[in-house]
C-alpha positions as CSV (number, residue, x, y, z in Angstrom):
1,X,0.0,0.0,0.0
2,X,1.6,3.2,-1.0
3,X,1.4,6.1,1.1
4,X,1.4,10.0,0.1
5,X,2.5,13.0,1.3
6,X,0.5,15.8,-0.1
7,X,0.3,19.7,0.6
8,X,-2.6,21.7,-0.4
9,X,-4.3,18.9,-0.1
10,X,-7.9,21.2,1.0
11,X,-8.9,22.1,-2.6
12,X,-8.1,22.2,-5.8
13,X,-5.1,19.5,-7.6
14,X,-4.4,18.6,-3.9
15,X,-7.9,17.5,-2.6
16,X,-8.4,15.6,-6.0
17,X,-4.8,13.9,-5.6
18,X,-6.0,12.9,-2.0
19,X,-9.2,11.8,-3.0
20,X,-7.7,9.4,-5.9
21,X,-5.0,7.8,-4.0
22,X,-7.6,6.9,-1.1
23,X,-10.6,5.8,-3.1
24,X,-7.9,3.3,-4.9
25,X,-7.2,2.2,-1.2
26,X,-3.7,4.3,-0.6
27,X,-2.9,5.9,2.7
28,X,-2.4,9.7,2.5
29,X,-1.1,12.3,4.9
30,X,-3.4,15.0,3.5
31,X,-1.9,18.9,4.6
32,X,-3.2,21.5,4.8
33,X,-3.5,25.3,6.8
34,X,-6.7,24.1,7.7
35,X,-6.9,20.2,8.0
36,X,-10.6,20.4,9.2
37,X,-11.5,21.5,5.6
38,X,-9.9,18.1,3.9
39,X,-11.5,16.0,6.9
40,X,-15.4,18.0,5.8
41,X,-14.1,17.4,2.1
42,X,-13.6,13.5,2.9
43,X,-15.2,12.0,5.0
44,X,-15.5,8.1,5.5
45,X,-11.8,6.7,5.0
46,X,-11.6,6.1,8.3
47,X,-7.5,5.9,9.3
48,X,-6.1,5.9,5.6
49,X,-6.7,9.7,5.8
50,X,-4.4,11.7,8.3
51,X,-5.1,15.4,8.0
52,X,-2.2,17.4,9.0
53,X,-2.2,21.1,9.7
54,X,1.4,22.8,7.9
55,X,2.0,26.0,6.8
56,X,4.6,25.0,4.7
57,X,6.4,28.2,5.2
58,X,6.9,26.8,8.8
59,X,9.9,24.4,8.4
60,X,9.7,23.0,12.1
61,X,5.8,22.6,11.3
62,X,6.8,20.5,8.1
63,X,9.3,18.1,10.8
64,X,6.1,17.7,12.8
65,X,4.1,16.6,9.9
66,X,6.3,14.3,8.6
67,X,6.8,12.8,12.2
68,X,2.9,12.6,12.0
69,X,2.9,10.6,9.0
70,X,5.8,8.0,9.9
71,X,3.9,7.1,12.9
72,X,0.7,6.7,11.5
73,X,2.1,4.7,8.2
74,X,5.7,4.2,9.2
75,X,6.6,5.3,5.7
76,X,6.4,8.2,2.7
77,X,6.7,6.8,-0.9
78,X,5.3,9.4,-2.5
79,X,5.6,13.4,-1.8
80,X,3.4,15.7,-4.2
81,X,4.4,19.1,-3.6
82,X,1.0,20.9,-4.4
83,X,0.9,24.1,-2.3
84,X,1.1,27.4,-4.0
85,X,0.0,30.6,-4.5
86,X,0.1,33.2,-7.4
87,X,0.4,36.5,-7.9
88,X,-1.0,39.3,-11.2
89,X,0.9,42.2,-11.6
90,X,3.8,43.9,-13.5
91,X,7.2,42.7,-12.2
92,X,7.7,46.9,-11.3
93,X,4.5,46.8,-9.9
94,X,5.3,44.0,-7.3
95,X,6.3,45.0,-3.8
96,X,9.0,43.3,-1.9
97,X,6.9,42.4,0.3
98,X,4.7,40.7,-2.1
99,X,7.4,39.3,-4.0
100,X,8.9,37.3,-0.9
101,X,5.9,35.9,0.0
102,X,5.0,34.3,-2.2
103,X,8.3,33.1,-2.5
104,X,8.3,32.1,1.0
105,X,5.3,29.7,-0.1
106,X,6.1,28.4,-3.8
107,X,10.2,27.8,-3.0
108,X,11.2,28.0,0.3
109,X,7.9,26.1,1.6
110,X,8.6,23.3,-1.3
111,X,12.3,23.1,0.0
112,X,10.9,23.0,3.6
113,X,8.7,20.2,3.1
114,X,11.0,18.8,0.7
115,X,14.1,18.4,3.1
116,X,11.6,17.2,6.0
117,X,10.9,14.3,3.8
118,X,13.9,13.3,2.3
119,X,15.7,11.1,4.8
120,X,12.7,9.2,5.4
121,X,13.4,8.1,1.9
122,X,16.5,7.7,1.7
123,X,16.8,5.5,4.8
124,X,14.3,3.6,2.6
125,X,16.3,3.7,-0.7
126,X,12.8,4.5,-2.2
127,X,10.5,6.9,-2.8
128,X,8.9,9.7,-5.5
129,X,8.9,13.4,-5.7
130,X,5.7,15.2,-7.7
131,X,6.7,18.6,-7.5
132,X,3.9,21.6,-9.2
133,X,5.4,23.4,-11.5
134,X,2.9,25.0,-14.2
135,X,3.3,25.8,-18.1
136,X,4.7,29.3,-15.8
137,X,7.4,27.2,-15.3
138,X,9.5,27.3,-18.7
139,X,7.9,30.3,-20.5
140,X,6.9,33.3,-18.6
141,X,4.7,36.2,-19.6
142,X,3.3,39.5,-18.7
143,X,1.4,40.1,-15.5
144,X,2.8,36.7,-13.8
145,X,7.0,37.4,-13.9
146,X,7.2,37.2,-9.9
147,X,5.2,33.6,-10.2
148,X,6.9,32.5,-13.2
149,X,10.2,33.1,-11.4
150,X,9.1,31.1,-8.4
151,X,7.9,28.1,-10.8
152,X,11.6,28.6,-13.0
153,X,13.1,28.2,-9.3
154,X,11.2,24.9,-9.0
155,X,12.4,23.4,-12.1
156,X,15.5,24.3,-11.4
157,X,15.7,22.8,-7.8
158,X,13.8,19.7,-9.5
159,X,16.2,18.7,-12.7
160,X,18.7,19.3,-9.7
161,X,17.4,16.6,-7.2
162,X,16.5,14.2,-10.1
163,X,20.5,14.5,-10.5
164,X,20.8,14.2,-7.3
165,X,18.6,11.2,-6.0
166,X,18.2,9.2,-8.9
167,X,21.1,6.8,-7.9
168,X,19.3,6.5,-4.1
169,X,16.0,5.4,-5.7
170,X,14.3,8.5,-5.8
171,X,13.0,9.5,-8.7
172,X,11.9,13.2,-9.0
173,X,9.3,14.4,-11.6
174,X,8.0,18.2,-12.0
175,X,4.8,18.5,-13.0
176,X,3.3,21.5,-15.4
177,X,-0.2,21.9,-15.7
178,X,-1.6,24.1,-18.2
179,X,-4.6,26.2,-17.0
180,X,-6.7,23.7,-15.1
181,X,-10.5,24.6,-13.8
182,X,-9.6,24.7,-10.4
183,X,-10.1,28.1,-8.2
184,X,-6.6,28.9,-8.3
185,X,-7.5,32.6,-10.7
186,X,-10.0,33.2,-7.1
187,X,-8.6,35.6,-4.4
188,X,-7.9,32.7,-2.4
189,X,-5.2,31.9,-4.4
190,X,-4.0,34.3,-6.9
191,X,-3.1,38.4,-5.6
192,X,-3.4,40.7,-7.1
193,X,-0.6,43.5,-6.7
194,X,-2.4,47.2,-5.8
195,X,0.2,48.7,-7.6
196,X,-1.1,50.0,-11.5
197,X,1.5,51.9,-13.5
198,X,-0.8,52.8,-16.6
199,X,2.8,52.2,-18.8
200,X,2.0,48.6,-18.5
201,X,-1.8,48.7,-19.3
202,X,-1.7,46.6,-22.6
203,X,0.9,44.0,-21.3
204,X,0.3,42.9,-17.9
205,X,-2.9,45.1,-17.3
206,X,-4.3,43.5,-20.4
207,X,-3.7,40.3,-18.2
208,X,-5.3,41.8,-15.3
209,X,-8.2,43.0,-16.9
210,X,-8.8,39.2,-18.6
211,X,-8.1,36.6,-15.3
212,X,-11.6,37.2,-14.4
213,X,-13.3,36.3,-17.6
214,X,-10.8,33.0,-17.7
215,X,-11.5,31.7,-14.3
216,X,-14.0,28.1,-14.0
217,X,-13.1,28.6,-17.9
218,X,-10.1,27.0,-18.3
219,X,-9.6,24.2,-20.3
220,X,-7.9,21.6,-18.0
221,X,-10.3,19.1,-16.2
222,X,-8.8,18.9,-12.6
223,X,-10.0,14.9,-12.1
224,X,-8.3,13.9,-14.8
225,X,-5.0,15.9,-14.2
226,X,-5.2,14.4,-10.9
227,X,-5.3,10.4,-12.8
228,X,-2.3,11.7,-14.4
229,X,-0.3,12.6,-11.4
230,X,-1.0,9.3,-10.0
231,X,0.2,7.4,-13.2
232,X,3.4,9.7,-12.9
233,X,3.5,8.4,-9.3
234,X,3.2,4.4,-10.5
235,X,5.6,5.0,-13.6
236,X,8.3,2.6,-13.6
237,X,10.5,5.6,-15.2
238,X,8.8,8.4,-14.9
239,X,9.7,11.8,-16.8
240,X,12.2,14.9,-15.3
241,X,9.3,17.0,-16.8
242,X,5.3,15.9,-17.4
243,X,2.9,18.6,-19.1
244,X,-0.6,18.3,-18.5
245,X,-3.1,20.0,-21.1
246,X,-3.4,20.8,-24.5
247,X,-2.4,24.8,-23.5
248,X,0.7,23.7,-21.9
249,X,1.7,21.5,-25.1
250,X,1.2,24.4,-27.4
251,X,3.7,26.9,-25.3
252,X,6.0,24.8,-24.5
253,X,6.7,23.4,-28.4
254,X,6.0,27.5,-28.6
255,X,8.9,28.1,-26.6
256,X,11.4,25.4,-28.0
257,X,10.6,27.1,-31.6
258,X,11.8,30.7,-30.6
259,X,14.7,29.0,-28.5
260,X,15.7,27.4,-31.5
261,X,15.3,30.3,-33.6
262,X,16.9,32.8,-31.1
263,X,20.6,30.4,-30.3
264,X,20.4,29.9,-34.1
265,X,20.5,33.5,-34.7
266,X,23.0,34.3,-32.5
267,X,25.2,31.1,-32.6
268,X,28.4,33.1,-33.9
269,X,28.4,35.3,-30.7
270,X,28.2,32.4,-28.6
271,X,30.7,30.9,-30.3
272,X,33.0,33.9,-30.3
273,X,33.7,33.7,-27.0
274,X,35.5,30.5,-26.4
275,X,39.2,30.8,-26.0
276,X,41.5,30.4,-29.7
277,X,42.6,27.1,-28.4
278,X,38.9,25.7,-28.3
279,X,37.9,23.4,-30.9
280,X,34.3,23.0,-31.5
């Protein structure tokens, strides 16, 4: 019986996540800043469902609720890193306040969580790492640079770790969803910055103005993202990277085209500055 670790596990791709793992008969350690809320979300799975309160931004709270979970299951085999916040506005816009908190939640809470659970699974020689990323994560644009930067950071900390713990038989996937019809465009999830500088009104206040007509819109069905994760989770070799959604397939071949296009262009320069006794 395989047993999760899951954050943001009250709504959205978490609660989903928790709800497919259990109902195929898994144990999961379900987190969240209000546990009470995943325990009215689920009821009836009796001791299979441990609901944790962490603030993942609390790294001593993560310790606790990792503790939690080894003494309810004695193990972790698979950690999904779900918990996230965004954040609309033009990077100029963005306070610094703003900006490092939600990097306090979508990096250093992911690396809190992240280090609580790794030597349970190393001292097992087992394990896998889910961590949310989002189609933010490899090409940003207007009106989410601050949340884009926090998803890069994720990648870059993932392809990292894959490095890392492949050879201890861990095997670390990041996971993009495209737009997905959860509430994450609602206030609960996604700021908005106060800060309007009319210069950027037909770049990212073109984005602003638009969030509210895209949200319970999108295209992605949240139940069957949620099937994907957990086929990522059973994959005998499972991907560094896993899109989910037709929108997310279109940037990201998007994005290879004009990387391509752009190193292509400017392949002399790059070239130029080796040192004479470089052969390439």
């Amino acid at each position: 019986m395989t047993t999760w670790f899951i954050t943001g596990a009250a709504r959205g791709f978490g609660l989903e996540i928790t709800r497919q793992a259990l109902d195929r008969g898994d144990n999961v350690v379900a987190t969240a800043r209000k546990p009470e809320a995943v325990q009215e979300a689920l009821p009836g799975y009796g001791k299979r469902l441990l609901a944790v309160a962490l603030d993942v931004t609390d790294e001593s709270q993560a310790h606790e609720a990792v503790s939690s979970a080894v003494e309810a299951f004695g193990s972790i085999d698979v950690l999904v890193n779900n918990a996230g916040r965004g954040l609309l506005g033009a990077v100029e816009e963005t306070s610094d306040a703003e900006a490092r908190t939600i990097y306090d939640t979508n990096v250093f809470g992911l690396l809190n969580v992240t280090r609580a659970v790794l030597p349970i699974m190393r001292s097992q020689r087992s394990g896998r790492i889910l961590n949310f990323s989002s189609l933010g994560g490899f090409s940003g644009s207007a009106g989410f640079g601050i949340y884009c930067s926090t998803k890069f950071a994720v990648e870059g900390l993932s392809e990292a770790m894959h490095a890392e713990l492949a050879g201890l038989g861990i095997a670390v996937t990041v996971v993009e969803p495209g737009y997905f019809r959860t509430d994450f465009l609602d206030d609960r999830s996604l700021r908005t910055e106060g800060t309007v500088i009319e210069d950027y009104a037909n770049t990212a206040g073109a984005v602003r103005g638009a969030v509210p007509g895209l949200n319970h819109a999108q295209p992605g069905d949240p139940v069957k993202g949620a099937a994907a994760v957990l086929t990522l989770a059973d994959a005998e070799n499972p991907p560094v990277r896993a899109q989910l959604g037709s929108d997310c397939l279109q940037e990201l071949d998007t994005k290879i085209t004009q990387l391509r296009t752009e190193s292509q262009a400017w392949r002399d320069l790059a070239l130029s500055t080796d040192h004479d006794d470089v052969l390439v």
